[in-house]
N, CA and C atoms as an extended XYZ file, in Angstrom:
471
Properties=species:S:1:pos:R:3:atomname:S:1:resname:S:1:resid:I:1 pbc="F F F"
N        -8.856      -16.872      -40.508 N   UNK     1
C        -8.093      -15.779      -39.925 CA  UNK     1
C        -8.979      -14.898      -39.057 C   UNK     1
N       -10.065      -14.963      -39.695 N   UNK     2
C       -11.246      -13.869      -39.031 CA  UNK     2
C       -11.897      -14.207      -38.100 C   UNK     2
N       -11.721      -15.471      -37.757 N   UNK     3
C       -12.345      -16.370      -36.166 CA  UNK     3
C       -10.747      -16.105      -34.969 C   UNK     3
N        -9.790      -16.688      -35.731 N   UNK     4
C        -9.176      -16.710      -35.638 CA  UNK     4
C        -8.977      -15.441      -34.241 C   UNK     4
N        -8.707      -13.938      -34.811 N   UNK     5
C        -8.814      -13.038      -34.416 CA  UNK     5
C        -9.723      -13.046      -33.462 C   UNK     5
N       -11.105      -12.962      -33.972 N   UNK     6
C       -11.886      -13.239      -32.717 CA  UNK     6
C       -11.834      -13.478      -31.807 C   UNK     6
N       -11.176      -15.157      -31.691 N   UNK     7
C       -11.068      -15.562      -30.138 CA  UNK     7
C        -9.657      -14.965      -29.892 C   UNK     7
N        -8.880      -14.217      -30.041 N   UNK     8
C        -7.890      -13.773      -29.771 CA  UNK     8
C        -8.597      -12.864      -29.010 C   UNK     8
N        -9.056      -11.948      -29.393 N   UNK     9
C        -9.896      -10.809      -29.209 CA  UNK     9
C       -10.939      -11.130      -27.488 C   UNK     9
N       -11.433      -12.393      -27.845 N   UNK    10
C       -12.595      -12.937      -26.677 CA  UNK    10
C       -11.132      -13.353      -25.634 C   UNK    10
N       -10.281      -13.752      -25.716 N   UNK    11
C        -9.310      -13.836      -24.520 CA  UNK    11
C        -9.193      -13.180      -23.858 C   UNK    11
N        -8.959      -11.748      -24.762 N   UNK    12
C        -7.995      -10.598      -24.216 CA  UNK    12
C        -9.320      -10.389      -23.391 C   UNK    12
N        -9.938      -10.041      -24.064 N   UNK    13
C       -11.143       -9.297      -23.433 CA  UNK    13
C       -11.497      -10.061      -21.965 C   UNK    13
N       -11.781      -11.314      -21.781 N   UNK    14
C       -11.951      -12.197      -20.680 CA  UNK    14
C       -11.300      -11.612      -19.381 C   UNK    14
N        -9.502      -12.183      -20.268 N   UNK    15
C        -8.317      -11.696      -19.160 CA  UNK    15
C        -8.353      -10.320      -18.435 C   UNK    15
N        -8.685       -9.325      -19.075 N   UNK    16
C        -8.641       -8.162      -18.908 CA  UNK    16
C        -9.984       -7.911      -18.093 C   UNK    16
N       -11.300       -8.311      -18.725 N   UNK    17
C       -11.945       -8.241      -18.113 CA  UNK    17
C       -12.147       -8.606      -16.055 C   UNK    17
N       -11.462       -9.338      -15.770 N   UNK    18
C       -10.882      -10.455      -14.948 CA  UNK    18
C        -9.885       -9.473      -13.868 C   UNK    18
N        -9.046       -8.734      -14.984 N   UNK    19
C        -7.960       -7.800      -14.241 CA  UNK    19
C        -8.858       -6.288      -13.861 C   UNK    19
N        -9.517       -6.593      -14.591 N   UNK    20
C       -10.481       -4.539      -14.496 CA  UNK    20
C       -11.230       -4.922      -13.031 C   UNK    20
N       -11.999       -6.034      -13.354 N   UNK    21
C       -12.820       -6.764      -11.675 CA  UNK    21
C       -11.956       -6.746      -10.640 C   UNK    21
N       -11.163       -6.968      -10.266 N   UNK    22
C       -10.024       -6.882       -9.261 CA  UNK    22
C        -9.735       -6.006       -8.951 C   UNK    22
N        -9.203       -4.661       -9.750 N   UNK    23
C        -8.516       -3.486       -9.533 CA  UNK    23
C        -9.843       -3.150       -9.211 C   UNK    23
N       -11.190       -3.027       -9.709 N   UNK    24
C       -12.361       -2.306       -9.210 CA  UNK    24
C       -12.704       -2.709       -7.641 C   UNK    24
N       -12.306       -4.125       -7.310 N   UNK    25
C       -12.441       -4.213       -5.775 CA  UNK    25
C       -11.421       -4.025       -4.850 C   UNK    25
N       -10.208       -3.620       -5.727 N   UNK    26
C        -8.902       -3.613       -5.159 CA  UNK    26
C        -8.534       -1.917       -4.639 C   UNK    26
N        -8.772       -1.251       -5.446 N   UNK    27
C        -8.485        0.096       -5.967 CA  UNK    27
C        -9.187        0.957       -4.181 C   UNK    27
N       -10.244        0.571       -3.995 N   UNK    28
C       -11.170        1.456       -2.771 CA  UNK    28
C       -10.050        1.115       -1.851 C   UNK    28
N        -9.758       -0.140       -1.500 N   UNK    29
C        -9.393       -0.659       -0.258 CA  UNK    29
C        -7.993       -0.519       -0.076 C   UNK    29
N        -6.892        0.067       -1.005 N   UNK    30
C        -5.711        0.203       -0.622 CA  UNK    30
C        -5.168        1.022        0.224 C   UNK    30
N        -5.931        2.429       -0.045 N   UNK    31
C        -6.114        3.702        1.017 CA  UNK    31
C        -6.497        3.339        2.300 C   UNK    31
N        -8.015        2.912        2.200 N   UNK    32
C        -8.777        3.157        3.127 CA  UNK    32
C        -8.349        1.724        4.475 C   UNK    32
N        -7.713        0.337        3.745 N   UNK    33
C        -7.504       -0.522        4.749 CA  UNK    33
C        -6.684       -1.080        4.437 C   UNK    33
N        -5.939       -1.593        3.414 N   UNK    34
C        -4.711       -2.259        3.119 CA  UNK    34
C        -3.531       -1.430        3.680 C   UNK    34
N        -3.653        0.165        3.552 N   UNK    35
C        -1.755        0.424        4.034 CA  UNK    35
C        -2.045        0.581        5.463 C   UNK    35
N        -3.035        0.002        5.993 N   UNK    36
C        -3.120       -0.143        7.347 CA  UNK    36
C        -2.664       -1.806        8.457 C   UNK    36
N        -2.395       -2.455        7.001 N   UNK    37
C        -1.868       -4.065        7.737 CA  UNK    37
C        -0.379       -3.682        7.995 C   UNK    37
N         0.144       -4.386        8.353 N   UNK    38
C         1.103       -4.659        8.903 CA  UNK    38
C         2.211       -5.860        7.537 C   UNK    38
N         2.862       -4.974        6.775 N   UNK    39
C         3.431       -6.693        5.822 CA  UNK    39
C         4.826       -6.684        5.500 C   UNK    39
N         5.064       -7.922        5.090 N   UNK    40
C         6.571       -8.632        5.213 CA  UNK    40
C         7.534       -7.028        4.296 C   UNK    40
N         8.770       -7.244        4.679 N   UNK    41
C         9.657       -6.423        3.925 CA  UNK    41
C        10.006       -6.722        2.456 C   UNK    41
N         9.784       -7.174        2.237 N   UNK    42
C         9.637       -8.335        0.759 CA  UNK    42
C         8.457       -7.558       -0.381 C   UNK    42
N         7.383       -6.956        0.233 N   UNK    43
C         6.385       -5.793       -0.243 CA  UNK    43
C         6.814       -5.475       -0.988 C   UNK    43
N         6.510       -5.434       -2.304 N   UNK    44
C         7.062       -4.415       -3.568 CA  UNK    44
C         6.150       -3.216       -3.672 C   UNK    44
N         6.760       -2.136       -4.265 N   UNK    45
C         5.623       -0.800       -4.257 CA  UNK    45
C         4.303       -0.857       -4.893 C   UNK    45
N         3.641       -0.442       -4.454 N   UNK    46
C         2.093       -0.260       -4.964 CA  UNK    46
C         2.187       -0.198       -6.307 C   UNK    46
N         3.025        0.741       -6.937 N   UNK    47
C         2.804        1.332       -8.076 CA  UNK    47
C         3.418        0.260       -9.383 C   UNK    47
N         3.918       -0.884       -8.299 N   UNK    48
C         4.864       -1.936       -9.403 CA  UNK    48
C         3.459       -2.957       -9.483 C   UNK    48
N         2.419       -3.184       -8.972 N   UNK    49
C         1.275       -4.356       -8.780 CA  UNK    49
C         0.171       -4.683      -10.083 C   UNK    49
N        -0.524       -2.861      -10.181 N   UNK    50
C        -1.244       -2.816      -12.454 CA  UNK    50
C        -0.264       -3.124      -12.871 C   UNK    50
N         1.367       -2.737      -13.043 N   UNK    51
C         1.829       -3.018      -14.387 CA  UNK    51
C         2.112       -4.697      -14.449 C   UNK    51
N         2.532       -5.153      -13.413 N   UNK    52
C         2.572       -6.670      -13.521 CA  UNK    52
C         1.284       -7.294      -13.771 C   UNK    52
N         0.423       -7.163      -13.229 N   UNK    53
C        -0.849       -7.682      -13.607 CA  UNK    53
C        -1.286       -7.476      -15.222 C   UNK    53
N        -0.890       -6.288      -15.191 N   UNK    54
C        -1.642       -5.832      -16.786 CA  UNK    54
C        -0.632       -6.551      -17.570 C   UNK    54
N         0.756       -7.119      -17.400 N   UNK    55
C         1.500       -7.593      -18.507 CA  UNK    55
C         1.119       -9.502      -18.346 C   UNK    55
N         0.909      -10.396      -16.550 N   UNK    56
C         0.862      -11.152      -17.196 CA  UNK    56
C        -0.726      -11.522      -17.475 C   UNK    56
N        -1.650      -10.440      -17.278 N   UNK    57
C        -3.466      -10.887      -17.645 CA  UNK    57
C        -3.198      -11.126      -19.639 C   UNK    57
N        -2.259       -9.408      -19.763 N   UNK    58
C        -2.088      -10.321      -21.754 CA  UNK    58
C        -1.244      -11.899      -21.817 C   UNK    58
N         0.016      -12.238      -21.138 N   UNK    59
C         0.472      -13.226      -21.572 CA  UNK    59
C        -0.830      -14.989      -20.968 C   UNK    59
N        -1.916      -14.454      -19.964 N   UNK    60
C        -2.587      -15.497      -20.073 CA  UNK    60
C        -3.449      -15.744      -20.790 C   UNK    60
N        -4.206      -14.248      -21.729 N   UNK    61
C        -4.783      -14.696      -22.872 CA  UNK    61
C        -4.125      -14.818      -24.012 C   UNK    61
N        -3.004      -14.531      -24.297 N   UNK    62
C        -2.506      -14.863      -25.312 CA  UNK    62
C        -2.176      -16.934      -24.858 C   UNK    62
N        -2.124      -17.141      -23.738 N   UNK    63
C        -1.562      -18.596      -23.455 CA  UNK    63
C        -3.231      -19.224      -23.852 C   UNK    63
N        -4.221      -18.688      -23.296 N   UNK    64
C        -5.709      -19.218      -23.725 CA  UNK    64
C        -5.781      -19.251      -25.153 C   UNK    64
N        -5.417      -18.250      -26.076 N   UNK    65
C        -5.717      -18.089      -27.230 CA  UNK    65
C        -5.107      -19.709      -27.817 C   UNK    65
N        -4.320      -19.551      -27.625 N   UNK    66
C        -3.074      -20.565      -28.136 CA  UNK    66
C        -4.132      -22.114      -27.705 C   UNK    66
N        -4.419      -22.508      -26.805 N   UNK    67
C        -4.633      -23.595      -26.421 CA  UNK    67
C        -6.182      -23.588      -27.044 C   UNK    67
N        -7.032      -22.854      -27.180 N   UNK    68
C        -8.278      -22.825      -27.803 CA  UNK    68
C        -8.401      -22.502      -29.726 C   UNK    68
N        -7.222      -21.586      -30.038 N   UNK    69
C        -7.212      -21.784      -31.358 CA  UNK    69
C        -6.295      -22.234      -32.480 C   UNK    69
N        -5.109      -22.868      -31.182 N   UNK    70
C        -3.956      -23.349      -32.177 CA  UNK    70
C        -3.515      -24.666      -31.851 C   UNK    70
N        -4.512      -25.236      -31.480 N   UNK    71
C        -4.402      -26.921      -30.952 CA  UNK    71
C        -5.680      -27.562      -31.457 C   UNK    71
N        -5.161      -28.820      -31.645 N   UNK    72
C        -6.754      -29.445      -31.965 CA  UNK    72
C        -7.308      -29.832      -30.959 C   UNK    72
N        -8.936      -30.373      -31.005 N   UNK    73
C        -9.588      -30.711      -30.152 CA  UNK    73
C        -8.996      -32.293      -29.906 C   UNK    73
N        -8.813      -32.387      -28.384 N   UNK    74
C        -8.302      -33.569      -27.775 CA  UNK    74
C        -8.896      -33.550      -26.484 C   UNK    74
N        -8.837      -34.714      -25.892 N   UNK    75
C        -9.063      -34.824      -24.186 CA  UNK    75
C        -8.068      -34.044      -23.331 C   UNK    75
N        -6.731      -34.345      -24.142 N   UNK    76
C        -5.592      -33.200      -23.406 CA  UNK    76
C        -5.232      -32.057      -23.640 C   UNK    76
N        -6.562      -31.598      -24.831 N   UNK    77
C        -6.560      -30.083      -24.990 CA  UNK    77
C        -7.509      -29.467      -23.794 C   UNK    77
N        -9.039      -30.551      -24.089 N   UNK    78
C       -10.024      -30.430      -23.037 CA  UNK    78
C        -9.515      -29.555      -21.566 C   UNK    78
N        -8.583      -30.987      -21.136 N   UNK    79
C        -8.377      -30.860      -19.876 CA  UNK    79
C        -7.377      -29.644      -19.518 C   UNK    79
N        -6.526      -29.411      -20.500 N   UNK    80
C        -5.845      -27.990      -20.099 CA  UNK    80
C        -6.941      -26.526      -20.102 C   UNK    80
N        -7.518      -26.821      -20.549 N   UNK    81
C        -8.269      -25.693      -20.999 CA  UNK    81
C        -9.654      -25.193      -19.379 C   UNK    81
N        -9.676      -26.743      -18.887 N   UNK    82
C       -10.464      -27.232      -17.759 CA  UNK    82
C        -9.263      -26.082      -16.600 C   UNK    82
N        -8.298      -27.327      -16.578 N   UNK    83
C        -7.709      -26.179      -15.536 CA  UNK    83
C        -7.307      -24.528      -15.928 C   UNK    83
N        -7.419      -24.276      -17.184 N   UNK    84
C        -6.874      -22.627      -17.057 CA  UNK    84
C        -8.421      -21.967      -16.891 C   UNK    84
N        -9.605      -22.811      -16.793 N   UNK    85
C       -10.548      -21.784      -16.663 CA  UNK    85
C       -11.178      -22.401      -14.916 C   UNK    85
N       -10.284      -23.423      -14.450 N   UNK    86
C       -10.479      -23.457      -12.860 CA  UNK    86
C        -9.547      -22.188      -11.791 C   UNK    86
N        -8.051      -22.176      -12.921 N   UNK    87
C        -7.378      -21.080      -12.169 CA  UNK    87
C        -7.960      -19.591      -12.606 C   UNK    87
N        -8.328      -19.127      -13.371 N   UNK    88
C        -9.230      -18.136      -13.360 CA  UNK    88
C       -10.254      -18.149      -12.511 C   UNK    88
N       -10.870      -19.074      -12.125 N   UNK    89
C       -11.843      -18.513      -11.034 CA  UNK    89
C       -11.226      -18.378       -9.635 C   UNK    89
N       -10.338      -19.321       -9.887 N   UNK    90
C        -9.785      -18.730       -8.592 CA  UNK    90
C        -8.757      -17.608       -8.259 C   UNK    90
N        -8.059      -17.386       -9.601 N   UNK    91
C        -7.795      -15.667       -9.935 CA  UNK    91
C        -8.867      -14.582       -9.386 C   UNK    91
N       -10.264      -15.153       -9.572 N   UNK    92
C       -11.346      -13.872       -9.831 CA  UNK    92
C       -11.378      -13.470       -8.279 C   UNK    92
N       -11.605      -15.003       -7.720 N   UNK    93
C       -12.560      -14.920       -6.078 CA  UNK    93
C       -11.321      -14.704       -5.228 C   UNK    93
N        -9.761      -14.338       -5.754 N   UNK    94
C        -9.144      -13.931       -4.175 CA  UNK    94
C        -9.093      -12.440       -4.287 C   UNK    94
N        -9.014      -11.532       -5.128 N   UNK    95
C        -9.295      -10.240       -4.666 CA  UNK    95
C       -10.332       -9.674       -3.856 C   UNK    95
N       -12.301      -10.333       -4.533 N   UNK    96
C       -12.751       -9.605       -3.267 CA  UNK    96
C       -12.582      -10.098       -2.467 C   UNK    96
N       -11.894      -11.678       -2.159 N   UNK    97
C       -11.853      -12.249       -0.630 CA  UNK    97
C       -10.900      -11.601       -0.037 C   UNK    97
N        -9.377      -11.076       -0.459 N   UNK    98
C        -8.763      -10.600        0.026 CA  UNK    98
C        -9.207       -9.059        0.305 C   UNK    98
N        -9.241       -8.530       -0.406 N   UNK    99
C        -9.734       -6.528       -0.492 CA  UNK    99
C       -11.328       -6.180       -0.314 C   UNK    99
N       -12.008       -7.197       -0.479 N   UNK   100
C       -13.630       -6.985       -0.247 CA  UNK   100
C       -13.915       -7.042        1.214 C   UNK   100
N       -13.387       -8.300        1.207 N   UNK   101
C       -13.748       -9.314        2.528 CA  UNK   101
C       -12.998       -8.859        3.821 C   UNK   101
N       -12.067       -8.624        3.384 N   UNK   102
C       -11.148       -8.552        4.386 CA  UNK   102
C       -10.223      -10.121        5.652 C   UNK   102
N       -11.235      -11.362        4.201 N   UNK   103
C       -10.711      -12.347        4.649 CA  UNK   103
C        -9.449      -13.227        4.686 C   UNK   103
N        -8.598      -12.802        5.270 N   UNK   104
C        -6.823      -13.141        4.799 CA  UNK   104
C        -6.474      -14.814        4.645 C   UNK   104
N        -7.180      -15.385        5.669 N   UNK   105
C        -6.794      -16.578        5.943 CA  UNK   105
C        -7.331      -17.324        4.384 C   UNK   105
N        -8.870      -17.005        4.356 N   UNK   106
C        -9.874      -17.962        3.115 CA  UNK   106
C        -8.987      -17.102        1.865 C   UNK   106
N        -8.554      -15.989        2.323 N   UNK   107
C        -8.024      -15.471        0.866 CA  UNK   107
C        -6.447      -16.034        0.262 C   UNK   107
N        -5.740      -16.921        1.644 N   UNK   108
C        -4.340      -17.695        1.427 CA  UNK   108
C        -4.865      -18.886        1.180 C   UNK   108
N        -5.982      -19.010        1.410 N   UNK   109
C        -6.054      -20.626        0.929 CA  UNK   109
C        -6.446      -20.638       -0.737 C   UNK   109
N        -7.532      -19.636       -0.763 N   UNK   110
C        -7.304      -19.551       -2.281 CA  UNK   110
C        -6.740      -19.225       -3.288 C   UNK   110
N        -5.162      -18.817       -2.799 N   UNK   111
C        -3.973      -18.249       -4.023 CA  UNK   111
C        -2.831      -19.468       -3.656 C   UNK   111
N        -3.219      -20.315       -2.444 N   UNK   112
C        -2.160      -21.675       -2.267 CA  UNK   112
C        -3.220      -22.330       -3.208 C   UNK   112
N        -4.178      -22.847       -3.595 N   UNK   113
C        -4.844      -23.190       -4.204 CA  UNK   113
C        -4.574      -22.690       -5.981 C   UNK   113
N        -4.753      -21.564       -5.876 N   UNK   114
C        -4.459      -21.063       -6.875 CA  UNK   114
C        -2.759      -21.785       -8.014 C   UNK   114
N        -1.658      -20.793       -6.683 N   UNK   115
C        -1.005      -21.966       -7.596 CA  UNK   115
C        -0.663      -23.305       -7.978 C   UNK   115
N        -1.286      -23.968       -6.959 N   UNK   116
C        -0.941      -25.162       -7.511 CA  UNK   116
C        -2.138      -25.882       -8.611 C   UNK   116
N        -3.180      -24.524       -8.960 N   UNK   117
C        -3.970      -25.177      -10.248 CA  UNK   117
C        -2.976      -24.748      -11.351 C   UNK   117
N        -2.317      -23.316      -11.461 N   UNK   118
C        -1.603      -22.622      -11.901 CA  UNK   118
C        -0.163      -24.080      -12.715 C   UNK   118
N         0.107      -24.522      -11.605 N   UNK   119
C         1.380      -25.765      -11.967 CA  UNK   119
C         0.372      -26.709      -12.997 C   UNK   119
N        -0.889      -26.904      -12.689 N   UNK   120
C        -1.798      -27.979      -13.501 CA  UNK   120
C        -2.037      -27.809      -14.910 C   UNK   120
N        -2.186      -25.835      -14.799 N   UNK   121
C        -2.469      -25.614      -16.371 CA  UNK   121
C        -1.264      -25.850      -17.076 C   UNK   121
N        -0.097      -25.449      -16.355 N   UNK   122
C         1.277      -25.474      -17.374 CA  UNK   122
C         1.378      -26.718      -17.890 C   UNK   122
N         1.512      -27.911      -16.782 N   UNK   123
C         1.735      -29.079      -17.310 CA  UNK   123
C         0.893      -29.758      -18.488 C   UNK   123
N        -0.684      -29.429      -18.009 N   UNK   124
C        -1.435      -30.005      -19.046 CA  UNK   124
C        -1.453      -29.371      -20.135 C   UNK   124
N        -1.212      -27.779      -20.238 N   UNK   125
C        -0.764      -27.024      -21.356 CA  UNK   125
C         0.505      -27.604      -22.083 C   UNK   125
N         1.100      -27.962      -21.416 N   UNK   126
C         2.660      -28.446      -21.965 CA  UNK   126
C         2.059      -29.879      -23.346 C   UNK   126
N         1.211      -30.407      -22.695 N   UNK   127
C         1.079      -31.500      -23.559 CA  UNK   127
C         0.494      -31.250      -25.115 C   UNK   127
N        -0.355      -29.812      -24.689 N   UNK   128
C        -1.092      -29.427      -26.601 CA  UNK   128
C         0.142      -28.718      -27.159 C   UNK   128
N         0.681      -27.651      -26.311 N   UNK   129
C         1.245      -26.638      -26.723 CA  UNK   129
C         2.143      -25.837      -26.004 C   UNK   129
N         3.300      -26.340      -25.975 N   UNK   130
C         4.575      -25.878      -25.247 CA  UNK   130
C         4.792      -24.728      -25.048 C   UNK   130
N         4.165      -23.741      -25.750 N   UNK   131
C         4.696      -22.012      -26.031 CA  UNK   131
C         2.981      -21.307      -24.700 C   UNK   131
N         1.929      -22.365      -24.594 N   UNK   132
C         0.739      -21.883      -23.838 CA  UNK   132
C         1.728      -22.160      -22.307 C   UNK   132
N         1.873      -23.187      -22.829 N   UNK   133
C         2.264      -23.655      -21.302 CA  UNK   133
C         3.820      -22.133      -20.666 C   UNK   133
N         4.497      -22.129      -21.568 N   UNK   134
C         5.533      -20.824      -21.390 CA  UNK   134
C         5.188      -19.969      -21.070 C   UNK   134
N         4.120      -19.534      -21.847 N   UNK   135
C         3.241      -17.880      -21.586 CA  UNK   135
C         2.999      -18.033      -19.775 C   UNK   135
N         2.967      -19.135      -19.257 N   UNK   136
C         1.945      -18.637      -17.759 CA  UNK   136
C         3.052      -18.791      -16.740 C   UNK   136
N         4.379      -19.226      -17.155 N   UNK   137
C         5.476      -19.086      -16.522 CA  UNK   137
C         5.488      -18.216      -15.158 C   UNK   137
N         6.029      -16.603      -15.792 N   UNK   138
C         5.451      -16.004      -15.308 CA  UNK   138
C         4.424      -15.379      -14.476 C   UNK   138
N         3.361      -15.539      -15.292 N   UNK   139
C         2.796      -16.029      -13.738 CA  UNK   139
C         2.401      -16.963      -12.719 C   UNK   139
N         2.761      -18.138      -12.500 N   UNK   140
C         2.704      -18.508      -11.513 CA  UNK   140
C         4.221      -18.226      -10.892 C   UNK   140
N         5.283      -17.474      -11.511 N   UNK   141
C         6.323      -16.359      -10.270 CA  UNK   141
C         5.774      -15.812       -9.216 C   UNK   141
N         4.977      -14.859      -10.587 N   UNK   142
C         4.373      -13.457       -9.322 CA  UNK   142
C         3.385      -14.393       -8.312 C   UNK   142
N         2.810      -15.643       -8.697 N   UNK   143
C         1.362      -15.727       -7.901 CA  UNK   143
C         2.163      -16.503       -6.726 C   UNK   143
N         3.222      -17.237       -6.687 N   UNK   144
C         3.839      -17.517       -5.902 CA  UNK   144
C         4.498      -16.651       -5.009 C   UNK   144
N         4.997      -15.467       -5.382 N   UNK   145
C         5.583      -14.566       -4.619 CA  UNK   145
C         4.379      -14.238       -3.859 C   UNK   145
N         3.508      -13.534       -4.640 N   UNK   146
C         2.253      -13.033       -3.868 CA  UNK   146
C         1.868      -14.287       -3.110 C   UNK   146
N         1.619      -14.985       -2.984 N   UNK   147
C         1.292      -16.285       -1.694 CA  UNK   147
C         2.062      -15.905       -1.141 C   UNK   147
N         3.712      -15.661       -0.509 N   UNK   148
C         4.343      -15.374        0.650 CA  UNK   148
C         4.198      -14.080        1.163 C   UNK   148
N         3.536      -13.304       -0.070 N   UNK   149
C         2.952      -11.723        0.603 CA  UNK   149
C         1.752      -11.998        1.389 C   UNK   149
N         0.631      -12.433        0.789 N   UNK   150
C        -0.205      -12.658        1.312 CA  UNK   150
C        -0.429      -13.996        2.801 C   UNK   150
N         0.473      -14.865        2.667 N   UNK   151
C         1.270      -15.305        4.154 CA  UNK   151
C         1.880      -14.958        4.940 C   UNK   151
N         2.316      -13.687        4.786 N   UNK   152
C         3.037      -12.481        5.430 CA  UNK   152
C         2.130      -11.892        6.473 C   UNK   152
N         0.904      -11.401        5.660 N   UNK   153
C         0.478      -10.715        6.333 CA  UNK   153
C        -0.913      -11.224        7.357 C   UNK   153
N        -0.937      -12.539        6.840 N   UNK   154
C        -1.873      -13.472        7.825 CA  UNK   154
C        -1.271      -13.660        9.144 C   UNK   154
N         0.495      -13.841        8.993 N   UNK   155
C         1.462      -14.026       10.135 CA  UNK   155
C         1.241      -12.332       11.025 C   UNK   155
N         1.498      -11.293       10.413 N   UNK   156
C         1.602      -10.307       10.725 CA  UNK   156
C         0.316       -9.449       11.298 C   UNK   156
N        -0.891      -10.073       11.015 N   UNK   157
C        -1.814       -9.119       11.569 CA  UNK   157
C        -3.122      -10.570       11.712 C   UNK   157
């Protein structure tokens, strides 16, 4: 129970950790150069962007937890676990590419990228554990929506 917790604990912390990095490169640049692009009408408010993030960064460690402490070790646990820690990096590297960088184009290739690792974890999640694979539902919504935001504004500026 007491490991158990633990890696519950080492998820959250990861995920979150993951979401705090983002908003820290995200947070400068909304003022100072983001409400200065030009983007699709489709834009949801600023103030709707932490709470979605902050709800699905818990449902992807709770989907990690699940696949690292409530499945056995298999090749098709392996490999899900492969892609949910390939779409995390590519979770990590499109904020500063997008808000650091100011690179739109390298920053659409890496959230088209993104979801379709995003479709990889579900499926291969689907095979240990049907309820991991559910948890990320969700987000690959938002990360899909956000790809036509962030294609929006590659079109637009």
């Amino acid at each position: 129970m007491l490991k158990s917790l633990g890696r519950l604990l080492a998820c959250l912390l990861l995920c979150a950790g993951i979401g705090l990095l983002a908003e820290w490169v995200t947070q400068p640049q909304i003022d100072a150069w983001y409400v200065g692009l030009a983007k699709p009408s489709w834009t949801p408010p600023r103030s709707m962007f932490p709470i979605t993030w902050a709800v699905l960064y818990g449902l992807m460690a709770l989907s990690l937890w699940r696949l690292w402490d409530r499945t056995i070790p298999s090749p098709a646990r392996r490999e899900a676990l492969l892609f949910f820690c390939v779409q995390l990096v590519l979770n990590t590297a499109w904020a500063p590419v997008f808000f650091g960088w100011h690179n739109l184009p390298i920053a659409l290739a890496i959230i088209i990228a993104l979801v379709v690792t995003i479709i990889g974890t579900i499926f291969t999640s689907a095979r240990v554990d049907r309820l991991a694979a559910w948890l990320l539902l969700p987000y690959l919504a938002w990360v899909a929506y956000a790809t036509t935001l962030n294609a929006g504004i590659v079109a637009m500026n």
